[in-house]
matplotlib code that plots the C-alpha trace (Angstrom):
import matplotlib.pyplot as plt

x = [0.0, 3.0, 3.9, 0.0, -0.4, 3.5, 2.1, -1.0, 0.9, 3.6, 0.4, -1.3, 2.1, 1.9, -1.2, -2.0, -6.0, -6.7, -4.5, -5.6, -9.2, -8.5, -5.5, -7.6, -9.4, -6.4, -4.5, -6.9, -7.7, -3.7, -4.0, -6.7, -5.5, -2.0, -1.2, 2.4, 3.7, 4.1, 0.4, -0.6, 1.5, -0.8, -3.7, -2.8, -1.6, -4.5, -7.0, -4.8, -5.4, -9.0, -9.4, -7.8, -9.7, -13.0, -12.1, -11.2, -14.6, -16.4, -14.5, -15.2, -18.9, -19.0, -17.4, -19.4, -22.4, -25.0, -28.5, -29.4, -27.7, -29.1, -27.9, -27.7, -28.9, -32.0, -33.0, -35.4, -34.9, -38.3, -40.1, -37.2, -36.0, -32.8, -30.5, -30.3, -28.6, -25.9, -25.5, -25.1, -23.0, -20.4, -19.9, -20.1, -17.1, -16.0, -13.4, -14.6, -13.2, -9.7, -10.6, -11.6, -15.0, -18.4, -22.1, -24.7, -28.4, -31.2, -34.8, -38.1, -38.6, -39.0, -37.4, -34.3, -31.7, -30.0, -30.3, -28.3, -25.8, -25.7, -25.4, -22.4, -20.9, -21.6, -20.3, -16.7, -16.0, -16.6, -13.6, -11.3, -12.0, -12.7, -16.3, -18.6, -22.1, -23.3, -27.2, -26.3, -27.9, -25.9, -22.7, -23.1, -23.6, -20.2, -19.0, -19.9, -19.0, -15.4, -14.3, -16.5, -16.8, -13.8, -16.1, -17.0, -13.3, -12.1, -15.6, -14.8, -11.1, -12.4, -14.5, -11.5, -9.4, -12.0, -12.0, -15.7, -18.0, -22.1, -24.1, -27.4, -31.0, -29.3, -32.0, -34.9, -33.5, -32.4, -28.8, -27.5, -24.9, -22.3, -23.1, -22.9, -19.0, -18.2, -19.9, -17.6, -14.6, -15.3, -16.2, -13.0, -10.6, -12.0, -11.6, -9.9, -8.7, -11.7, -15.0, -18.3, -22.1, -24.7, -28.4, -31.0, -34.1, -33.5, -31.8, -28.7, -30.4, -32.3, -29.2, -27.7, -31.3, -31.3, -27.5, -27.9, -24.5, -24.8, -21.0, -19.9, -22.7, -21.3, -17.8, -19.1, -21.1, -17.6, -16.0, -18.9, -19.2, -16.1, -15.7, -18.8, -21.6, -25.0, -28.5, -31.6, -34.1, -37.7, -40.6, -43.6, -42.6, -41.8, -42.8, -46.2, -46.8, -45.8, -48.6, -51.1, -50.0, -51.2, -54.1, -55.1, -54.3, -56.5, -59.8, -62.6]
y = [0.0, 2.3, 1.8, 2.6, 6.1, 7.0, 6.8, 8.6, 11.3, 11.3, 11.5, 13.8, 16.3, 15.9, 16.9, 13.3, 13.3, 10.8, 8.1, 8.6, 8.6, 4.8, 3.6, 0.7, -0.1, -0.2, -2.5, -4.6, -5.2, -5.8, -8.2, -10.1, -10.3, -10.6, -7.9, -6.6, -3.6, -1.3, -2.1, -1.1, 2.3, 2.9, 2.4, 5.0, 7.1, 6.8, 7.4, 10.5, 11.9, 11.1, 12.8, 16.3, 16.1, 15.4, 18.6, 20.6, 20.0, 20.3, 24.1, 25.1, 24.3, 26.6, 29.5, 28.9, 30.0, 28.9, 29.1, 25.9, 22.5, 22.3, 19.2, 19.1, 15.3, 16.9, 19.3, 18.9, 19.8, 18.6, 22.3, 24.2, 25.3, 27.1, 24.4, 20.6, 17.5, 17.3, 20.6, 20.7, 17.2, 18.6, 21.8, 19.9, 18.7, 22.3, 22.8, 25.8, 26.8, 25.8, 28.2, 31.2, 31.0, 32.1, 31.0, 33.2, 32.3, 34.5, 33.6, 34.5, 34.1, 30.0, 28.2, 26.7, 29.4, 28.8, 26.0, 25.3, 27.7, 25.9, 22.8, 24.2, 25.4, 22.1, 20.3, 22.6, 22.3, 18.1, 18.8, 20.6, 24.4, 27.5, 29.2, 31.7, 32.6, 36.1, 37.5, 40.4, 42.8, 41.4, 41.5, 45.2, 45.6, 43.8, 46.4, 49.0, 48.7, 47.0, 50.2, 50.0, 46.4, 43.8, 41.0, 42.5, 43.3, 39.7, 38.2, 40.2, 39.1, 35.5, 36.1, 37.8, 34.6, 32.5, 29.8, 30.7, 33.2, 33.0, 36.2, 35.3, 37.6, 40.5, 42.6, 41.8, 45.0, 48.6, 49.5, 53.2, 54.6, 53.8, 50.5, 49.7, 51.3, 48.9, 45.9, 46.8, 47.6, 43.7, 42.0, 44.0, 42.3, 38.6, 39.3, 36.3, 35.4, 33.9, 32.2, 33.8, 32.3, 34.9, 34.8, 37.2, 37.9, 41.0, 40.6, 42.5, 45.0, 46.4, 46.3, 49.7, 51.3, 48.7, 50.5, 53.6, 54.0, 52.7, 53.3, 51.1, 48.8, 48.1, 47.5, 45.2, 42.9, 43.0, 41.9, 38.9, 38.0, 37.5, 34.1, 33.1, 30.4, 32.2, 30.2, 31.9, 30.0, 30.2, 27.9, 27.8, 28.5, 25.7, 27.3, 28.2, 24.8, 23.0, 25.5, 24.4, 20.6, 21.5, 22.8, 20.1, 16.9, 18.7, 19.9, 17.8]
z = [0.0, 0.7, -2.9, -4.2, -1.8, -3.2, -6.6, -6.0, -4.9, -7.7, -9.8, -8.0, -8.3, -11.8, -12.4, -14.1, -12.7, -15.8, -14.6, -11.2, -11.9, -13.7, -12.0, -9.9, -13.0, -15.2, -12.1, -12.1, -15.8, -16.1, -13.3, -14.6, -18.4, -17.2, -19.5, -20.3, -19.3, -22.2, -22.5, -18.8, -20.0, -23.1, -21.0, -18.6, -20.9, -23.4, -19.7, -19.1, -23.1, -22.9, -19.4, -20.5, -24.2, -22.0, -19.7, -22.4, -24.0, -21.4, -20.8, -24.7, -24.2, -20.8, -22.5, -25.6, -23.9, -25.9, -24.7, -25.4, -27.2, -30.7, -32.7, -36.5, -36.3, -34.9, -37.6, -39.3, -43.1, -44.5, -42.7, -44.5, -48.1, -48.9, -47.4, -47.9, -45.3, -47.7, -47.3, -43.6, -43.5, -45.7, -43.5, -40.1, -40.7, -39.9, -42.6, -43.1, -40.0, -41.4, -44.4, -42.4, -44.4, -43.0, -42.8, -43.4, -43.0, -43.6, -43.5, -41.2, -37.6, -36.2, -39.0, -37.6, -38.2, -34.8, -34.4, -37.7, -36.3, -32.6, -34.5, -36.4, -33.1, -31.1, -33.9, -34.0, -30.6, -31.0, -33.0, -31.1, -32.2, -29.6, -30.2, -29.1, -29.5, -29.0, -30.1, -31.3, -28.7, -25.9, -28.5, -29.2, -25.1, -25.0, -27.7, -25.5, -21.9, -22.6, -21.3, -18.2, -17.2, -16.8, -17.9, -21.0, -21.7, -20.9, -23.3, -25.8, -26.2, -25.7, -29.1, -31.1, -29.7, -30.9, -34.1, -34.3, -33.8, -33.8, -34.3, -33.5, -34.2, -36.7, -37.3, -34.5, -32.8, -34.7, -33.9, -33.9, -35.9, -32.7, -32.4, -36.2, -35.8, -33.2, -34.9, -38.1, -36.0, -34.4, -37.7, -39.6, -36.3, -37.2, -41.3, -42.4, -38.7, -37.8, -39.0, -38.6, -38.7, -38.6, -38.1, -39.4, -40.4, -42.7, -46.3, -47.7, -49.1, -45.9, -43.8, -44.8, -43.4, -40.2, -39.3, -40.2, -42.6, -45.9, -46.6, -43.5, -44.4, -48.0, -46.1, -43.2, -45.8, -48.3, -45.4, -44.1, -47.5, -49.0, -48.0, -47.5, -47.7, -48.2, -46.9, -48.0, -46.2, -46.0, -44.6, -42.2, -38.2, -35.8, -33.5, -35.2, -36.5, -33.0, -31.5, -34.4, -33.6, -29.4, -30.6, -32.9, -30.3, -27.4, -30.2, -28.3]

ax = plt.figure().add_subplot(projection="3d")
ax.plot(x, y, z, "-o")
ax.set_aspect("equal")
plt.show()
C-alpha cells in the first residue's frame, strides 16, 4: 500500500488526474489479463489523453455559452427550403473553419436558423475548435461597456481569440450609428482570422437602413461576404406549427 499512496501522490504532483481517476481499473484489468507492461503504460496514458480532451470540451462548451444545445442530427430539413442534409453534413465537418469561411443564414422568424448555427458550433467544438455565440444585442452591449466592465473586456477578447464566432437575431432590434461602428470595428478584427455564422431575419439589401450607414454597411457585408456560404431560407414557423400541432391533439 505504501507503494499505491506514493504513486498517488507522484500522480497527483503531476497533475496526471486521468490516470488517477483509472488507475484501480487499469491495475486490475492488467491483473486479470496478465497484461504486459508497455500495455498497462498505453492504458494509462491513453486514460490521461481522454481525461484532459473530456475537460477541455467540457471548458469550450461553458465558455461557448449557448443558450441551449441544438444538434444538426436533430434538424429537421423537410419544414425548410434554402438548405439541404448534404448541405449541412459537408460543412459539419468544420473545414470551413480551417478556411476562415463564414455561414450566413437568412430567413423569417421559427425556422431553424439557430439552431443550424448551434449545430455548427456544437459540432466545431466536438472537434477541437474555440467558439462563441453572442445574439447580437448582448454583443453590441459587449461592444460597448469594454471600457467599463472587466467582464465585457475579458468576453470580448475571448471572441476575437475564438476559431468561431455565432451572431445570432441580426435585425430583431435597430442598432445606432455607434453600435454599427463597433460591430464593423469587431467584424473587420476577425476578417480572415476567424469564422463567422450569422443569423438574421433582414436581407442585404435592408441592412444599410437597419445600421444607419450605408458606406460602413457596404464594407461590413464586403467583409462577411467575401468568403462566404449564403442560406436563404424560408418555410412555415416551428414554432407556429408545433402550437397548431397543441391545438389540434386537445380539439374535443
Amino acid at each position: 500500500m505504501k507503494s499505491y499512496d506514493t504513486l498517488l501522490k507522484t500522480l497527483s504532483a503531476l497533475n496526471l488526474n486521468g490516470i488517477m481517476d483509472k488507475l484501480d481499473e487499469i491495475i486490475h484489468d492488467a491483473e486479470m489479463e496478465k497484461s504486459s507492461y508497455l500495455t498497462v503504460l498505453n492504458h494509462l496514458f491513453e486514460s490521461e489523453i481522454n481525461y484532459r480532451n473530456s475537460k477541455r470540451l467540457r471548458r469550450n462548451l461553458t465558455a461557448a455559452h449557448f443558450p441551449v444545445e441544438k444538434k444538426l442530427s436533430e434538424y429537421d430539413y423537410t419544414k425548410v427550403k434554402g438548405i439541404g442534409k448534404s448541405e449541412v453534413v459537408n460543412l459539419s465537418d468544420c473545414s470551413f473553419i480551417d478556411r476562415k469561411e463564414n455561414i450566413l443564414l437568412f430567413g423569417p422568424p421559427g425556422i431553424g436558423k439557430t439552431h443550424l448555427a448551434i449545430g455548427f458550433g456544437l459540432e466545431a467544438i466536438q472537434k477541437g475548435y474555440k467558439v462563441c455565440f453572442e445574439r447580437v444585442t448582448g454583443l453590441i452591449k459587449l461592444l460597448k461597456t469594454t471600457d467599463i466592465h472587466r467582464s465585457s473586456d475579458f468576453r470580448i477578447k475571448k471572441i476575437i481569440k475564438s476559431d468561431l464566432l455565432i451572431i445570432d437575431e441580426i435585425g430583431y432590434t435597430p442598432i445606432d450609428r455607434k453600435e454599427a461602428n463597433l460591430f464593423f470595428s469587431l467584424i473587420s478584427e476577425l476578417y480572415e482570422k476567424s469564422s463567422i455564422i450569422i443569423t438574421s431575419n433582414k436581407s442585404f439589401e435592408t441592412w444599410a437602413e437597419m445600421m444607419g450607414d450605408e458606406i460602413m454597411t457596404t464594407a461590413l457585408l464586403d467583409r462577411l461576404m467575401h468568403h462566404a456560404r449564403i442560406f436563404n431560407l424560408n418555410g412555415d414557423s416551428y414554432r407556429l406549427l408545433k402550437k397548431q400541432e397543441k391545438k389540434e391533439v386537445h380539439k374535443p
